[in-house]
C-alpha positions as CSV (number, residue, x, y, z in Angstrom):
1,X,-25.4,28.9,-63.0
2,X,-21.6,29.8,-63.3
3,X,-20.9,32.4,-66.2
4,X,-18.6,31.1,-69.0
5,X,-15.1,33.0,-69.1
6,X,-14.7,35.4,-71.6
7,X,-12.7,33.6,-74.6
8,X,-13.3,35.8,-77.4
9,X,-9.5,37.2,-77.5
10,X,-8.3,33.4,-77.7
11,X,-10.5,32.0,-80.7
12,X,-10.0,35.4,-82.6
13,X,-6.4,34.7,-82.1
14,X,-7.0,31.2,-83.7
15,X,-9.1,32.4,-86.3
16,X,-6.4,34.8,-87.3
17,X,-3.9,32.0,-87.1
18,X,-6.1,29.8,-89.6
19,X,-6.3,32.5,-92.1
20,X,-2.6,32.7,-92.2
21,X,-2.5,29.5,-92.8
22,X,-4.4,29.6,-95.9
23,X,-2.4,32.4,-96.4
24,X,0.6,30.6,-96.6
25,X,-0.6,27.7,-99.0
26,X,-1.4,30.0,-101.7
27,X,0.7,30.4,-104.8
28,X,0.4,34.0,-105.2
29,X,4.5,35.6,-104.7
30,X,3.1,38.5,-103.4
31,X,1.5,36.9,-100.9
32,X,3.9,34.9,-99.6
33,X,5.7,38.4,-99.8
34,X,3.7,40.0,-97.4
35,X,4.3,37.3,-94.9
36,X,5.7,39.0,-91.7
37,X,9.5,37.4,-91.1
38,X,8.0,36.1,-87.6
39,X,5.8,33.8,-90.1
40,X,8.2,32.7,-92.9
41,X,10.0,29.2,-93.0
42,X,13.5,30.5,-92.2
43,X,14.5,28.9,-89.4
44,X,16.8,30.4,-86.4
45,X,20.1,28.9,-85.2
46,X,21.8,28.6,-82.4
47,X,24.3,31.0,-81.7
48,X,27.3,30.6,-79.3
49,X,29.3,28.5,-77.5
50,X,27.1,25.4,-75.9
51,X,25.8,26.0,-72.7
52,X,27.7,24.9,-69.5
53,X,26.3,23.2,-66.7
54,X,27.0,25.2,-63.3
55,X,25.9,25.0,-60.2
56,X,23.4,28.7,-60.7
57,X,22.4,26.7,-63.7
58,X,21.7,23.8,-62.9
59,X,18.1,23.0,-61.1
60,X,18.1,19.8,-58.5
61,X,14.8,17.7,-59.4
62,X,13.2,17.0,-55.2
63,X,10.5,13.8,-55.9
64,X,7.7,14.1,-52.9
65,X,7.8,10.9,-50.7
66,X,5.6,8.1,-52.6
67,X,6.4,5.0,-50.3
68,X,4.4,5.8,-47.0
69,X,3.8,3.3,-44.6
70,X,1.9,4.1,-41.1
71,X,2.5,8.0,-41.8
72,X,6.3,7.4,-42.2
73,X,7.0,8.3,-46.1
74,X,10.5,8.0,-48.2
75,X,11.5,9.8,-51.1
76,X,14.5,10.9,-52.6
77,X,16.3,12.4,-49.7
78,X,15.7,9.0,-47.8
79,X,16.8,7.1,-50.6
80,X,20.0,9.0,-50.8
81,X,21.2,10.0,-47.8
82,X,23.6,7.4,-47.1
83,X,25.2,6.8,-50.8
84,X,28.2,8.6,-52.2
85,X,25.8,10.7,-54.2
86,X,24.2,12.5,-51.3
87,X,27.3,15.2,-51.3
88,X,26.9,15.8,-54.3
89,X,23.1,17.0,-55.0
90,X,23.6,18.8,-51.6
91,X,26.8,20.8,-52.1
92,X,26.8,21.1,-56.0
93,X,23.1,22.6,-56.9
94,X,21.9,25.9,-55.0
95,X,18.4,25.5,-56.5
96,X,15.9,23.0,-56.3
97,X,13.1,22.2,-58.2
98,X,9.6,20.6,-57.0
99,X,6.7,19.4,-58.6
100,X,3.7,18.4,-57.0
101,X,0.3,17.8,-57.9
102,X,-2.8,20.1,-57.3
103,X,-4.4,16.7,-55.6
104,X,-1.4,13.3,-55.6
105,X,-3.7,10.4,-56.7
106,X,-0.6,8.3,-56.3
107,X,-1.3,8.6,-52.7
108,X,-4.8,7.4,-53.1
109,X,-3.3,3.9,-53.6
110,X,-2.1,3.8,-50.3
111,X,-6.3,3.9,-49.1
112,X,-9.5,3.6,-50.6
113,X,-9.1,5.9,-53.7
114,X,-12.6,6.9,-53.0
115,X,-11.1,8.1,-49.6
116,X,-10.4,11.7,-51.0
117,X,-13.8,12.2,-51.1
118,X,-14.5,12.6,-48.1
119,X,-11.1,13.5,-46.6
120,X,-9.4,15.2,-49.5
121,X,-6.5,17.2,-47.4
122,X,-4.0,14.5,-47.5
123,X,-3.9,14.5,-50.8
124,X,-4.0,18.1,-51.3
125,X,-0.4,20.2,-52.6
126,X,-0.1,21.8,-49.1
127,X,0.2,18.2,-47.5
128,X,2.3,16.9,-49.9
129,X,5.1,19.8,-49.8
130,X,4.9,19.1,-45.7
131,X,5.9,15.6,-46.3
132,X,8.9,16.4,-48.5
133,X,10.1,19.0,-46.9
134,X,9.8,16.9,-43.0
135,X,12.3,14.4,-44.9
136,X,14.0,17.3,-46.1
137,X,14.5,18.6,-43.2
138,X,15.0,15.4,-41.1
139,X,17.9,13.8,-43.4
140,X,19.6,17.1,-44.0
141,X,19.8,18.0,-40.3
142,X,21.1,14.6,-39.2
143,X,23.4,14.8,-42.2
144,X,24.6,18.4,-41.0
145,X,24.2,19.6,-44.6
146,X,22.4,23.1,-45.4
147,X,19.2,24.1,-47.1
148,X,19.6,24.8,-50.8
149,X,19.1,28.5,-51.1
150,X,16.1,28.6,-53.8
151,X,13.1,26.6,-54.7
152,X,10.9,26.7,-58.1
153,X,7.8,25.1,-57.4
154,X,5.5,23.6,-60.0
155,X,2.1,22.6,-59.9
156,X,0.8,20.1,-62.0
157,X,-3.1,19.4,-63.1
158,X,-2.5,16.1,-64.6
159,X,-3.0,12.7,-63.8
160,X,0.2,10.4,-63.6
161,X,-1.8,8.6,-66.8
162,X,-1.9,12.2,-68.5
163,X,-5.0,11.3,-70.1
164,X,-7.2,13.7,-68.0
165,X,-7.1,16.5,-65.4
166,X,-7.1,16.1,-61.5
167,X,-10.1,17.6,-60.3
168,X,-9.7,19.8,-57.3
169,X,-12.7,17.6,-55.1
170,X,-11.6,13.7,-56.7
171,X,-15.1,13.5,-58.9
172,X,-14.6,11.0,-61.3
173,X,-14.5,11.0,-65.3
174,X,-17.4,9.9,-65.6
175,X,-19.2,11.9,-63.3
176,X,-17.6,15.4,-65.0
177,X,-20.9,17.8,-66.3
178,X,-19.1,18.6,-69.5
179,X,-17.0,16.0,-71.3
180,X,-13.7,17.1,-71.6
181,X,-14.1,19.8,-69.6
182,X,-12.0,20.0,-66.6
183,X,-14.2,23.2,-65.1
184,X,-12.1,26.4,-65.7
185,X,-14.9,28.0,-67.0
186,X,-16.6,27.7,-63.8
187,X,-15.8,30.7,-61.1
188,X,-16.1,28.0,-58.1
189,X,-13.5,25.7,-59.7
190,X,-11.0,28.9,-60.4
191,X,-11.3,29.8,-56.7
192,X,-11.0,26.4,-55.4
193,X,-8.3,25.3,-57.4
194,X,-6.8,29.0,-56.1
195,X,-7.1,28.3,-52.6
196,X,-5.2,25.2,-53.0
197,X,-2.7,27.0,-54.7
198,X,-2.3,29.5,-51.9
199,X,-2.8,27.2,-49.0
200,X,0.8,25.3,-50.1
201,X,2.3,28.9,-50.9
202,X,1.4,30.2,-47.2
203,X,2.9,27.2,-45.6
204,X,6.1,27.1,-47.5
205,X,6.8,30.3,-48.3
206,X,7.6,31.0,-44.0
207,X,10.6,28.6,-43.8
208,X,12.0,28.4,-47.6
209,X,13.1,31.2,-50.6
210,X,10.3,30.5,-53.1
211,X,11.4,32.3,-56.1
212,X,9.6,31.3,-58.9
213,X,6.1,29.3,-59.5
214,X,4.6,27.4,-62.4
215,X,0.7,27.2,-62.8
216,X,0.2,24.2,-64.9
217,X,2.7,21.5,-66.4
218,X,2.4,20.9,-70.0
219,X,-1.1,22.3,-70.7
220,X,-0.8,22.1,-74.2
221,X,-1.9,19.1,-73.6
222,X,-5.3,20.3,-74.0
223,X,-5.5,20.7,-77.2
224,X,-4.6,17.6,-78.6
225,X,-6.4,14.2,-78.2
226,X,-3.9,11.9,-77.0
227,X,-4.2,8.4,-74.8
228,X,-8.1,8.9,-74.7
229,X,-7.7,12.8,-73.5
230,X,-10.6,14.6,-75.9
231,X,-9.0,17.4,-77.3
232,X,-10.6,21.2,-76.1
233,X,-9.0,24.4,-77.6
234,X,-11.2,26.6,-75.0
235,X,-10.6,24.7,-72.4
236,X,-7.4,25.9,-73.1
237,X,-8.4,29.2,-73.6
238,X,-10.6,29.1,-70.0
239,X,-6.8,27.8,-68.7
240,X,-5.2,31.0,-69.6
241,X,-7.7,32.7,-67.7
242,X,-7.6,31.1,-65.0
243,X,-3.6,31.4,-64.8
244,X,-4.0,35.4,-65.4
245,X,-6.4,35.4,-62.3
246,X,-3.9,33.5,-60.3
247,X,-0.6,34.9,-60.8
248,X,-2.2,38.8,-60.3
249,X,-3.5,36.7,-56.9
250,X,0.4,35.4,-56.3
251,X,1.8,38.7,-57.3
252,X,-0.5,40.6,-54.8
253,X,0.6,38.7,-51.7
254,X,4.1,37.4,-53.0
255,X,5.1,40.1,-55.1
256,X,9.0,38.7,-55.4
257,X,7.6,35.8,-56.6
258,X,8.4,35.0,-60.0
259,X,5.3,33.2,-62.0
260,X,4.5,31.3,-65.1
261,X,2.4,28.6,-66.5
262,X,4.1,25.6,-67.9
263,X,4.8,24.3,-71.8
264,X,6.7,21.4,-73.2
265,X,8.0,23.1,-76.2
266,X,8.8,19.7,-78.1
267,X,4.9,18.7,-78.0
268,X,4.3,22.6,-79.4
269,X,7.0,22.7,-82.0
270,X,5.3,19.0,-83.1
271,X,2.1,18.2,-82.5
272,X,0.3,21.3,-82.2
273,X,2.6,23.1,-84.9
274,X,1.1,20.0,-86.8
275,X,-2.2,21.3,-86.4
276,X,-1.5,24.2,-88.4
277,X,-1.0,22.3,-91.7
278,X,-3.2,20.9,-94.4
279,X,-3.0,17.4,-93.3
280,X,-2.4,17.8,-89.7
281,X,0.7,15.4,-89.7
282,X,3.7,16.4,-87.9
283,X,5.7,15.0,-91.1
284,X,4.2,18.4,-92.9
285,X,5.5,20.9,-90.4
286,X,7.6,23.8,-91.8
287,X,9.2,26.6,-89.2
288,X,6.0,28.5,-90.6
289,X,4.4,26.1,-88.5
290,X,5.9,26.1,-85.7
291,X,6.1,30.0,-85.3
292,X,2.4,30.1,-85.6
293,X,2.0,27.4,-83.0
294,X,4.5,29.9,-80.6
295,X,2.0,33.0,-81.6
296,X,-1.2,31.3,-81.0
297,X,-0.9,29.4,-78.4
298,X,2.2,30.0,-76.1
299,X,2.8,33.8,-76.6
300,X,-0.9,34.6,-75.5
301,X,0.0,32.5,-72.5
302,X,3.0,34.1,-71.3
303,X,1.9,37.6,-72.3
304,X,1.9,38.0,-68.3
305,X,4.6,35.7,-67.0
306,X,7.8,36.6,-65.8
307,X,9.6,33.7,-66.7
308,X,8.8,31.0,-69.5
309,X,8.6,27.9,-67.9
310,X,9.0,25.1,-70.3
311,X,9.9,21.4,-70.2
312,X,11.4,19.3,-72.6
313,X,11.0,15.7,-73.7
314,X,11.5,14.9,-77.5
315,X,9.7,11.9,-79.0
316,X,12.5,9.4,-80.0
317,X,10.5,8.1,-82.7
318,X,10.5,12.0,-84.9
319,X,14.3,11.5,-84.1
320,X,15.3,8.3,-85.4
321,X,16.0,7.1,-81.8
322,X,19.2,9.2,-81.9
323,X,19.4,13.0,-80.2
324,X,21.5,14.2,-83.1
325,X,18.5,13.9,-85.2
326,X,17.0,17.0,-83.5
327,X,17.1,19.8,-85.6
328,X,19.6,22.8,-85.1
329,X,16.8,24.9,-84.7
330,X,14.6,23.3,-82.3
331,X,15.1,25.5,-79.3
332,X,16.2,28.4,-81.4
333,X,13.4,30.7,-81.6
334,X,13.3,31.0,-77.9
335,X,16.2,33.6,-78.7
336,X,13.6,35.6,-81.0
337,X,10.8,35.3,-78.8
338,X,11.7,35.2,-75.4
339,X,12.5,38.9,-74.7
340,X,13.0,40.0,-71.2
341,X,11.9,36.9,-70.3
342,X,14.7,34.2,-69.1
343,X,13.7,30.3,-69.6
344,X,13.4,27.9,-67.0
345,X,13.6,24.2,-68.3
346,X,11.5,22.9,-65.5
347,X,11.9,19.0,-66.3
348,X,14.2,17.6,-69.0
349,X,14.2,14.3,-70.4
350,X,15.2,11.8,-73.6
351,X,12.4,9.1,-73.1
352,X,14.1,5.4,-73.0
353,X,13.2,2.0,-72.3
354,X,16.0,0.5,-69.7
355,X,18.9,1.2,-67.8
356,X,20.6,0.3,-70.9
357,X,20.2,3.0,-73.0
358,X,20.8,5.8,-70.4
359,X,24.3,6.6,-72.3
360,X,21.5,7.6,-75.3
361,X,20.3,10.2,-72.9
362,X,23.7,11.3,-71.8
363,X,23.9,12.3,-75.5
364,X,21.2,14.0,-75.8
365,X,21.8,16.4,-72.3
366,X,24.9,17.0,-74.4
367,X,22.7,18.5,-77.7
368,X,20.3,19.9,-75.4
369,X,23.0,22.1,-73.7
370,X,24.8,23.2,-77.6
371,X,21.4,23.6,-78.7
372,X,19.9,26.1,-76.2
373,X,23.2,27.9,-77.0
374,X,22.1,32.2,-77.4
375,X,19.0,31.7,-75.3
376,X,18.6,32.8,-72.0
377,X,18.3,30.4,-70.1
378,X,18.2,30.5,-66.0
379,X,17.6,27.1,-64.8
380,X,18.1,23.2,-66.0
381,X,16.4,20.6,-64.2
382,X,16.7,17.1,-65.1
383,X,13.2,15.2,-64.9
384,X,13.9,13.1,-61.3
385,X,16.7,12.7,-59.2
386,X,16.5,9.2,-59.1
387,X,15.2,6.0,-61.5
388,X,12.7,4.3,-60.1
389,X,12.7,0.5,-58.2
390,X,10.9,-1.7,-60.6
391,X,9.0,-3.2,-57.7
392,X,8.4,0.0,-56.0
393,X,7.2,3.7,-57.6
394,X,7.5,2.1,-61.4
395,X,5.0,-0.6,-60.5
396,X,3.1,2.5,-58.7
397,X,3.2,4.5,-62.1
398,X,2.1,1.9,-64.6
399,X,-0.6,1.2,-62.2
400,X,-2.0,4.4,-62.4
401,X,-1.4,4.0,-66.1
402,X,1.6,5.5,-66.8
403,X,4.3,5.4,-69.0
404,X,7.4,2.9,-68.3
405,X,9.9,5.5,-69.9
406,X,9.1,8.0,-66.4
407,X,10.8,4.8,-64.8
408,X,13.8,5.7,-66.0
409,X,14.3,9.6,-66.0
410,X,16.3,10.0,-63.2
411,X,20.1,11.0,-63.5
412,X,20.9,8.6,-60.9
413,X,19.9,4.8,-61.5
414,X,17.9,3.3,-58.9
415,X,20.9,1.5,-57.4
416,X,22.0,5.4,-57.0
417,X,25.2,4.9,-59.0
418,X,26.7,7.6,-61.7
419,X,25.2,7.4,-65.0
420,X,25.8,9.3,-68.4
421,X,23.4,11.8,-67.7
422,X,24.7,12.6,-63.9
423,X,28.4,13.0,-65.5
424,X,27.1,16.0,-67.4
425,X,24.5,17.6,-65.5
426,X,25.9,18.1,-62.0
427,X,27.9,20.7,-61.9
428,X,31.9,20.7,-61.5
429,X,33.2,22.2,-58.5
């Protein structure tokens, strides 16, 4: 029988948390008083002049191939290559950013999703980084157009749906031994889940500049019960072991590799800040709130990390539809916290419906950028390159029961013309 990790540090973190929260609700002055300033309701602001889209900036969003039909597979480069916008994303960006899942269960619709049972390497994260970068490689070479010079890598545990964990051998939900569990506390599940890791790393890092790597996207995820996902704070907990095993394992044998685990900071500053209040309603959440949400459960997370990798995606619905609703200091504390450690915005994104409303999303690109203004921020990458064909890769997403709005996060529309967003975010020569 596996041993359980050791997750002591993390609940007496949360326990300390929870008594500061009482803390907080008390009427005593003094009390309030002794509050530390990282825990009172004064909320930062931006400071500075907005920040500027350039091409060190700016991070180019790579989409693995999805469309494969006897072996051959298309993705974005295909797509691309032949448009007016194919100069652009290869002359205007010197980084690129690519996420791809531990094991792609959108390739499982392609066979008998059962199939990665019993032949789980094409599905695997070293497989799918060969078939983006063979079409990389192909359409850039007949194109006669170079290599961007770096590439962030993240890898993702989630489902498309978002509504569970991949598991590293394709066992089912219902066949998991603890509910909600995705088996972090189980040595054999690190170490697989490792090798996977490593086995992509090995092949890629020989032919391209790897600089920096994200373990996880989104993980706070765990610790809220959304879309049928159970909640589980120490599954969390057994996450942030496993990610301190693995980047001492990545520093080891790629020590200019730069690592982190991945956050969406506009689920933390909402939803789990809301866990820290009376009611646990987002509507009740003060800065107090959200500071304590940073302490507990992101700052124990990137107490080794070299980088904070982060995503953003606001929830149109806190906003009143409209990106000037967000709050002057909703990315502001990243200038208090962040310390020697530069953010990387691995995946940006204003949620919407249609093609129609992409001008809302050019807006809010343009409060993200004066928002984030006295952080340090390294790189920007937009969510995907391109929207997705309604009878293609959207069907594909809301098949495996995801959300329409990922059908239309790319800067490009699916006919590959300009939109609001791709105005702003690629960078001026």
């Amino acid at each position: 029988m596996q041993e359980r990790v050791d997750v002591r540090r993390f609940l007496t973190l949360a326990l300390l948390g929870a008594l500061l929260a009482v803390a907080a609700c008390g009427d005593e002055g003094e009390d309030a008083g002794a509050q530390s300033a990282r825990l009172s309701d004064a909320e930062p602001l931006p400071v500075g002049e907005p920040l500027t889209m350039t091409s060190d900036i700016a991070g180019l969003p790579l989409g693995l191939p999805t469309r494969c039909i006897n072996g051959a597979c298309a993705g974005d480069m295909t797509l691309i290559q032949n448009s007016s916008s194919f100069e652009l994303v290869t002359t205007r960006f010197k980084t690129a950013v690519v996420t791809v899942p531990v094991l792609d269960e959108r390739e499982t619709l392609f066979s008998n999703p059962d199939s990665v049972r019993d032949n789980p390497a094409p599905f695997q994260a070293r497989k799918r980084l060969d078939d983006l970068f063979d079409e990389v490689d192909e359409v850039l070479a007949a194109k006669g157009a170079e290599q961007w010079d770096n590439y962030v890598l993240v890898f993702d545990l989630f489902r498309v749906s978002g509504n569970w964990l991949v598991r590293w051998d394709g066992v089912k939900i219902n066949e998991i031994d603890e509910p909600g569990q995705y088996g972090l506390w189980r040595s054999d599940m690190r170490q697989e889940v490792s090798d996977l890791i490593f086995a992509a790393l090995d092949a890629v890092t020989q032919d391209r500049n790897i600089t920096h790597v994200v373990i996880g996207d989104e993980m706070e995820r765990l610790l809220l019960s959304t879309r049928n996902f159970p909640n589980n704070p120490e599954e969390f907990a057994n996450f942030v072991t496993f990610y301190r095993e693995l980047r001492g394992q990545i520093k080891a044998d790629f020590p200019d590799i730069q690592v982190s685990a991945g956050i969406n900071w506009d689920r933390l500053v909402t939803e789990v800040a809301a866990r820290y209040t009376a009611g646990g309603s987002i509507e009740e959440v003060k800065f107090a709130e959200i500071r304590r949400a940073w302490q507990e459960v992101a700052e124990p997370l990137y107490e080794e990390a070299d980088f904070l990798a982060l995503s953003s995606e606001p929830d149109p619905s806190l906003y009143g539809g409209d990106p000037d609703g967000l709050p002057e200091s909703q990315y502001a504390l990243l200038a208090e916290v962040q310390g020697a450690r530069p953010v990387i915005w691995t995946a940006i994104n204003w949620p919407i419906n249609s093609t129609a409303e992409k001008s809302t999303q050019g807006d809010y690109l343009e409060r993200f950028l004066a928002l984030n203004a006295g952080n340090d921020v390294e790189l920007i990458s937009w969510k995907i390159m391109v929207d997705l064909p309604e009878q293609g890769d959207c069907a594909l997403v809301k098949g495996l029961q995801g959300r329409v709005q990922d059908c239309f996060a790319g800067f490009f529309s699916n006919s590959l013309a300009p939109t609001d967003v791709s105005d702003l975010f690629i960078p001026a020569e």
